[in-house]
C-alpha positions, 0 to 999 in steps of 0.5 A: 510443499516448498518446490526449491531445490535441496540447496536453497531449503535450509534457507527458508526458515531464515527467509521466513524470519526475515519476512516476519522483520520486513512486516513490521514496518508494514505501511511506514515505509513508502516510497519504499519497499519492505525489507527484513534481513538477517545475519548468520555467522561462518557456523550458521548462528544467528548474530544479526537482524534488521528491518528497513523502517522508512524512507531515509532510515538505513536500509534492512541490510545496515541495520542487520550488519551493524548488530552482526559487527565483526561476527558477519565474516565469513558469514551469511546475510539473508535478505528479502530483496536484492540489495540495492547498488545505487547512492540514493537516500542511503549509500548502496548496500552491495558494497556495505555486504562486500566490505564486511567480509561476507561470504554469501548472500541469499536473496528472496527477490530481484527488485523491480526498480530498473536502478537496481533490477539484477544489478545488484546481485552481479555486482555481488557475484562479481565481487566475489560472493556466492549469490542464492536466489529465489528462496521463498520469491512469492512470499516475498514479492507478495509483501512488496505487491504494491511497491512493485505495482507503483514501479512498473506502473508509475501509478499506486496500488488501488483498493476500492473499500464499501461497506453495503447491506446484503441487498447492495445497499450503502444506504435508506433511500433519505441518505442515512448509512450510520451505521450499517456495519458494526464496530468490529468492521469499521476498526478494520477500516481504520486498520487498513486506512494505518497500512495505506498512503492515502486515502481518497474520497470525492466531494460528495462524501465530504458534503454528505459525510464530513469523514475524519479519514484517520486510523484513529491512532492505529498508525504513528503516520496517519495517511494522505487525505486526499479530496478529489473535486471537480468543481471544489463545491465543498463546506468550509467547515469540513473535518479533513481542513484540520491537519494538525493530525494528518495531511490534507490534499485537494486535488481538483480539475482545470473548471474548478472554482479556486476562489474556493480556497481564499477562506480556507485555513493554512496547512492544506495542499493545492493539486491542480489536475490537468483533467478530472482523470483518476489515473492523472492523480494517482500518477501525482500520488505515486510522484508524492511516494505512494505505494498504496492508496484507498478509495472511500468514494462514493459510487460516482468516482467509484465508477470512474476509477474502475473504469480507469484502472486504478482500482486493483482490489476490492473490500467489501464489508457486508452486513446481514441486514436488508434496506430495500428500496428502489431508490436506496443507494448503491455502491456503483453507477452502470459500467454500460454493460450490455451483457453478461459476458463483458462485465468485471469478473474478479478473483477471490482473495479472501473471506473473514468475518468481522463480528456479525459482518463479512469482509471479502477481499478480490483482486481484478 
């Protein structure tokens, strides 16, 4: 059941339709938000729709509007978040709403960024326009869960990703993981990989496992691949120094060796971190415009980014097969705990099955 009040409901389905445009540029649009919005006529039909695509691209609000041209007066203009009121990128959509000749404007959320927050509906109302608010909020902050996060955090969204035996393990103990889960999971990998930023693994993954880090085509904008090295002992012949296909980054801390890089090919990005602190290089992400990022370390940076907070949901892909072995590789080092009581308790999000494998989603 919908709990809004009678005025706001006939809103929703319009609300529903603007969060189905939103999704559509889901992962493209970072620093961004998403936003969908759309257009009804002074008789209540549907004259315009639009979606924001991507950071310098016009806003959801534009794109609806210009599709609605003269049609939008009178008329109302659905959106999934406040319209900005601040010259960033783009020109402020509260005054492109006000000069079309709008008479309402129905908002889903208030934006978290403190240029706009509540800002831009007052500036609406005090021009004249009715303002409803609040329809359908939770499905739309949802959307925009990870934005908001990076806003209020100044640090990315964080999921830490492994895929394990149903005994725990990520590997025989003789280091071979090739592969434990099936096909059908490792495509969600890469599905996940097309929605997120970046993705970070540490220096032991790229020595052990040489990864590619891409969606494999799942995303016309391929993800950050970010190494995170203490010491930049790294193979000079690794896949992730090809960028041609996507973007490398090597962050590394203050002991690191930076001879390492005199051999290196052009085209890759130097982050010097101040201390080998994972919250210090998400801090540099979020800076860099990520929304979003994707742990695919091992269980040593694992570890340390839980331990620093910078891991906020977990997937985990399970395979029903056995390893064994006291020595066979696990996806964390110990936390220290010392009781039950003080360890990590995390919240279901959501179960599916992949194939013959499971994919469980939890929130911290």
């Amino acid at each position: 059941m919908i709990n809004l009040p009678l005025g706001q409901k006939i809103w929703v389905p319009w609300m529903r339709r603007s969060i189905q445009l939103a999704l559509l540029a889901e992962g493209s649009t970072s620093p961004n938000p998403l936003v969908g919005s759309i257009i009804l006529d002074s008789s209540g039909s549907l004259v315009g729709e639009g979606f924001h695509s991507g950071a310098g691209n016009p806003h959801a609000e534009i794109e609806a509007l210009a599709q609605a041209g003269k049609k939008s007066v009178d008329g109302t203009i659905v959106v999934t978040l406040e319209p900005c009121c601040h010259q960033g990128l783009t020109p402020p959509c509260t005054e492109a709403i006000i000069k079309a000749g709008l008479k309402r404007v129905v908002v889903g959320m208030v934006d978290p960024d403190p240029r706009v927050s509540g800002n831009g509906i007052s500036r609406l109302k005090d021009s004249g326009l009715e303002v409803i608010e609040g329809v359908l909020s939770q499905e739309c902050e949802a959307i925009n869960r990870e934005f908001s996060f990076r806003v209020r955090h100044g640090r990315p969204w964080g999921i830490l990703k492994w895929a394990m035996s149903l005994d725990g393990r990520l590997g025989l103990p003789n280091g071979q993981s090739k592969w434990i889960t099936d096909l059908p999971a490792r495509n969600s990998v890469h599905q996940i990989r097309s929605k997120c930023d970046a993705v970070i693994v540490g220096g032991g993954t790229v020595r052990c496992d040489n990864p590619l880090l891409t969606s494999r085509g799942k995303s016309d904008i391929e993800p950050l691949r970010v190494i995170f090295s203490r010491s930049l002992n790294l193979p000079k012949d690794a896949k992730l120094w090809d960028t041609k296909i996507a973007r490398t980054i090597i962050a590394y801390g203050p002991e690191a060796n930076e001879s390492f890089f005199s051999d290196l090919p052009d085209g890759l990005e130097k982050l010097r971190l101040n201390t080998n602190d994972p919250s210090e290089l998400l801090g540099s992400l979020a800076k860099k415009g990520c929304n979003k990022i994707l742990w695919e370390c091992g269980p040593h940076l694992a570890t340390s980014a839980i331990e620093a907070n910078c891991v906020q949901e977990l997937v985990v892909f399970i395979s029903p097969k056995l390893l064994g072995g006291k020595s066979s590789m696990s996806p964390l080092n110990s936390f220290g705990f010392e009781s039950i009581s003080s360890t990590y308790k995390l919240q279901h999000s959501f179960l599916e099955q992949k194939g013959e494998d499971l994919c469980w989603r939890l929130l911290f």
